[in-house]
PAGU-602918 format. One record per residue: x, y, z of N, C-alpha, C in turn; residue in three letters. Coordinates in steps of 0.001 Angstrom, whole numbers, padded with zeros to 6 digits, always signed. Layout:
<sites>
((X, Y, Z), (X, Y, Z), (X, Y, Z), 'Ala')
...
</sites>
This chain:
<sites>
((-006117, +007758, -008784), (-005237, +006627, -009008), (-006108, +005386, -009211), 'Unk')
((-005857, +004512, -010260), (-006081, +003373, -010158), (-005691, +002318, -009715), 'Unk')
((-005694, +001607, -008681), (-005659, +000886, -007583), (-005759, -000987, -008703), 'Unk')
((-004561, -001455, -008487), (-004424, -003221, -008873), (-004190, -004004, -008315), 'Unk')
((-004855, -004836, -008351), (-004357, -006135, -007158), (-005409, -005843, -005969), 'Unk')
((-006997, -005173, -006291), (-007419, -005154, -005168), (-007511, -006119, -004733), 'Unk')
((-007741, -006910, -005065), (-007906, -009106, -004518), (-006787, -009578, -003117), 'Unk')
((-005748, -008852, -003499), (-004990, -008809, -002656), (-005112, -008450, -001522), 'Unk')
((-005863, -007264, -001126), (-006609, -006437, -000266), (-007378, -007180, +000056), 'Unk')
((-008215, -007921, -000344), (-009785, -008803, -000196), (-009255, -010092, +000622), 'Unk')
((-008709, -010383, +000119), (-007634, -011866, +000724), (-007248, -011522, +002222), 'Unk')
((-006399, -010484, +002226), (-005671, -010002, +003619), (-006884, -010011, +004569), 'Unk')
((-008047, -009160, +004464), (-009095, -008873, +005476), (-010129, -009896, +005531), 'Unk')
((-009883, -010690, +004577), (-010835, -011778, +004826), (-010016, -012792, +005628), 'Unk')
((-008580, -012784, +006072), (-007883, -013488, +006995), (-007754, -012677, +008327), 'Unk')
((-007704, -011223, +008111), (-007619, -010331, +009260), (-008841, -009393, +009278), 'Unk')
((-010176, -009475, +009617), (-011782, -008926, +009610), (-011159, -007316, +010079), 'Unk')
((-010391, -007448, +010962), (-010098, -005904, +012102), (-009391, -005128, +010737), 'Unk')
((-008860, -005924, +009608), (-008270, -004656, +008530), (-008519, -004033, +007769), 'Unk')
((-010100, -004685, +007334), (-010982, -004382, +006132), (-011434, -002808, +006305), 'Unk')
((-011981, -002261, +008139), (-012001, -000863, +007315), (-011069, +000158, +007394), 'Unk')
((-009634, -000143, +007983), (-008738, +000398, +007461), (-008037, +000699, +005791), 'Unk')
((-007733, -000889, +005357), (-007744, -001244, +003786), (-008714, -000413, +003283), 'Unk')
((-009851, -000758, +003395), (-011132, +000161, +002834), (-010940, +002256, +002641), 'Unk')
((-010527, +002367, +003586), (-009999, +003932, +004182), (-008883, +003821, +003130), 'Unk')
((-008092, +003413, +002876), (-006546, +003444, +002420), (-006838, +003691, +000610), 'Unk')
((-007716, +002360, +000660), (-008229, +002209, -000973), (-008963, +003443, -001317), 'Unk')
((-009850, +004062, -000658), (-010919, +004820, -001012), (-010290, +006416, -001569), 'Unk')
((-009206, +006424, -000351), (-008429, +007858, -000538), (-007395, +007852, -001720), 'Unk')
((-006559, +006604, -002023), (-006063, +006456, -002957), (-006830, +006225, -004707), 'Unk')
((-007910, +006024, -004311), (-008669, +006041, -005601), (-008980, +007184, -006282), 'Unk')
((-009188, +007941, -004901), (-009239, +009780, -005525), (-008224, +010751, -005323), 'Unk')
((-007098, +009982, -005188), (-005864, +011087, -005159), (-005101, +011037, -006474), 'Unk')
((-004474, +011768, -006783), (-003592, +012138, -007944), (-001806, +012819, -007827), 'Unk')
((-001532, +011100, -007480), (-000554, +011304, -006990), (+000404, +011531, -008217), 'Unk')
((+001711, +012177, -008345), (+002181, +012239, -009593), (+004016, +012685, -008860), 'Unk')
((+004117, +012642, -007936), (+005666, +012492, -007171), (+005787, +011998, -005947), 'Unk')
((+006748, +011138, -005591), (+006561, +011189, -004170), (+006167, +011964, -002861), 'Unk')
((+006343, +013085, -003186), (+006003, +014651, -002297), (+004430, +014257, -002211), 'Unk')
((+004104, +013883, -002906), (+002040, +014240, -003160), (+001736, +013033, -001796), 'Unk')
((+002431, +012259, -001842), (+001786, +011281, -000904), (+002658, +011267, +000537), 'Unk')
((+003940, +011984, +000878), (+004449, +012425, +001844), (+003417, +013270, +002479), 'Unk')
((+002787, +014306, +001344), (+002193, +015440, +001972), (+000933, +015132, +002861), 'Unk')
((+000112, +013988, +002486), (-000649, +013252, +003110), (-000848, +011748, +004057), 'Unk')
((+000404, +011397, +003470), (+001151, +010206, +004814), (+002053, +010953, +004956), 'Unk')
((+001891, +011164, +006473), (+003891, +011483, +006913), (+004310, +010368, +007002), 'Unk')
((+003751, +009167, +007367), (+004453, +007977, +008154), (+004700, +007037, +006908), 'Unk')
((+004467, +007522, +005767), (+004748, +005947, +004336), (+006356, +006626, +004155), 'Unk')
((+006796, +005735, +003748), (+007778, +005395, +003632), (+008361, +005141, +001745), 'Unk')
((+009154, +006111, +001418), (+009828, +006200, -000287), (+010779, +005238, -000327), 'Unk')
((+010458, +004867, -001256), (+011754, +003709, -001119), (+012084, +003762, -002783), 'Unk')
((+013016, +003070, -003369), (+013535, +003065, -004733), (+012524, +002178, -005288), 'Unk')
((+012791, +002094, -006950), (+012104, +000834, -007539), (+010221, +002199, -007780), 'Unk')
((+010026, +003360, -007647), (+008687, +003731, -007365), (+008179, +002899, -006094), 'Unk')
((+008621, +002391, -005227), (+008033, +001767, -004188), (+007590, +002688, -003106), 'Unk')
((+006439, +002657, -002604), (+006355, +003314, -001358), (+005645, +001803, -000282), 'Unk')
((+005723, +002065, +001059), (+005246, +001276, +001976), (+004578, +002019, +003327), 'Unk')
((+003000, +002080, +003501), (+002278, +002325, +003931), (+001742, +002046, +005304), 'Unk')
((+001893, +002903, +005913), (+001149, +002050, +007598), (+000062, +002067, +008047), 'Unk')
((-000398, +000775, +007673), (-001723, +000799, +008076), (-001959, +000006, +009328), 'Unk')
((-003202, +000620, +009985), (-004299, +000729, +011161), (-003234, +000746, +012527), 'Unk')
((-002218, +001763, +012596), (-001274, +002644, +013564), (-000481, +001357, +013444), 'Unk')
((+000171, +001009, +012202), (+001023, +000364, +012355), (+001373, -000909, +012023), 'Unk')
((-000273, -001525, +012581), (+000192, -002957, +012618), (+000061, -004224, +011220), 'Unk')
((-000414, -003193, +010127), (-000335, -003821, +008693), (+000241, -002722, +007869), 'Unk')
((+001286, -003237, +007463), (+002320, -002882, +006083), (+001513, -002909, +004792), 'Unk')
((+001627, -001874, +004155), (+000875, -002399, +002683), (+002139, -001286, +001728), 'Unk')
((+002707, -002289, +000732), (+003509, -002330, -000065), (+003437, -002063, -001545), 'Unk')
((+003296, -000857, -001969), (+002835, -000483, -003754), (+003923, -000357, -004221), 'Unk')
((+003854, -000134, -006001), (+004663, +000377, -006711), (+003515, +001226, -007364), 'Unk')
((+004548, +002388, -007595), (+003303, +003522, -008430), (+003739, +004015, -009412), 'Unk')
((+003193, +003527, -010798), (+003553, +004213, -011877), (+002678, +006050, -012100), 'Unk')
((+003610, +007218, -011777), (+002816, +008040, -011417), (+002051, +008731, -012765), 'Unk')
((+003218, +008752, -014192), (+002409, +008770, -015798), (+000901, +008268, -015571), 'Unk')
((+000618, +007321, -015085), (+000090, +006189, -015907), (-001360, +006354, -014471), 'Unk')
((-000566, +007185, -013609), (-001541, +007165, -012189), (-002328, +005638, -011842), 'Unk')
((-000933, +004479, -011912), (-001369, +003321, -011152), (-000845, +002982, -009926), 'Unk')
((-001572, +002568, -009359), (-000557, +001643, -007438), (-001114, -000024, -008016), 'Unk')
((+000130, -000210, -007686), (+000026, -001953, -007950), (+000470, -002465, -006640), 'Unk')
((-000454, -003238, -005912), (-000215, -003650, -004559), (+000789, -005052, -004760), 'Unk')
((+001881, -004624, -004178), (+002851, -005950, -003999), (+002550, -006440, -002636), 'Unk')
((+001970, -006345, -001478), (+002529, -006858, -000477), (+001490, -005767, +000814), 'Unk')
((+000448, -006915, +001463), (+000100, -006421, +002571), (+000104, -007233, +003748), 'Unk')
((+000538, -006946, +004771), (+000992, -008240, +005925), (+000657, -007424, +006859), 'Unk')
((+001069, -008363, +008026), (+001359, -007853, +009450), (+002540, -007489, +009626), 'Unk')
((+002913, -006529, +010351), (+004018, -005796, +010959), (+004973, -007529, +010672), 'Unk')
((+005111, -008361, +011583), (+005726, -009592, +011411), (+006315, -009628, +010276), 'Unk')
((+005072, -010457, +009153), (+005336, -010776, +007860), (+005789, -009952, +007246), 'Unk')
((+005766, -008485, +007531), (+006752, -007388, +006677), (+008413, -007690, +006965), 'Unk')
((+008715, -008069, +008146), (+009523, -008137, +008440), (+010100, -009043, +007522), 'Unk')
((+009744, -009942, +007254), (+010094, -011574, +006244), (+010389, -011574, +004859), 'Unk')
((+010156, -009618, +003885), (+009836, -009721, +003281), (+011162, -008787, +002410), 'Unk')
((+011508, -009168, +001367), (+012507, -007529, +000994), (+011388, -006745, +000032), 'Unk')
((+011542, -005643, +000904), (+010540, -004171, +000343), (+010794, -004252, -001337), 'Unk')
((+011866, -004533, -001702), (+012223, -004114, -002846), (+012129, -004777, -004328), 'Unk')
((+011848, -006008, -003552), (+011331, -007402, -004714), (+010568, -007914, -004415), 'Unk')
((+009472, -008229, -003219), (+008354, -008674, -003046), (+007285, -008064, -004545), 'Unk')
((+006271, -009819, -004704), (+005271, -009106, -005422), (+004170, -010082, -004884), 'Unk')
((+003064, -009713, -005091), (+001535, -010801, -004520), (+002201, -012129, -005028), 'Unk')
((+001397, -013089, -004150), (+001654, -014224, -004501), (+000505, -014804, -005560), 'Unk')
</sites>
C-alpha cells in the first residue's frame, strides 16, 4: 500500500514523541501489505474498525491514538484523514473528517 498524508503522521509525533514508534510500526506494516477488502485488514487488526465511505479507523499504541484512513483498495492507497488522541477522536465525525 501506498501510504498519503505521511506529514500528517510527522506532525502528530512531533506533538506526541511516545507515538512516533507506534505510527512508525503502523506505517511500516501498511507499506507492505496488500490490502484489497476489508477482510485483509480485519485479518490482521482485530481491533480497526470498517466503517462506510472505504473508511477504516485504527488503534493505535493500546488505544490511546485513533488513526483514521480511507483506502482506495484498486489503486492500493490509505489516505490518512485523521490521527488524534482517544479525546480528539471523540470531537471528530469518522465519516467526514479530513487533515487539516
Amino acid at each position: 500500500m501506498r501510504v498519503i498524508a505521511v506529514a500528517t503522521l510527522r506532525a502528530f509525533w512531533r506533538r506526541h514523541p511516545d507515538a512516533e514508534q507506534p505510527l512508525k510500526a503502523w506505517f511500516d506494516e501498511a507499506t507492505k501489505a496488500t490490502w484489497t477488502q476489508p477482510a485483509d485488514i480485519k485479518a490482521h487488526y482485530r481491533s480497526a474498525s470498517i466503517l462506510k465511505n472505504r473508511r477504516v479507523v485504527f488503534n493505535i499504541k493500546g488505544n490511546e491514538i485513533r488513526l483514521i484512513v480511507a483506502i482506495a483498495y484498486r489503486l492500493q492507497i490509505v489516505y490518512v484523514k485523521f490521527v488524534g488522541t482517544h479525546a480528539a477522536y471523540d470531537a471528530v465525525d469518522v465519516h467526514t473528517v479530513e487533515p487539516d
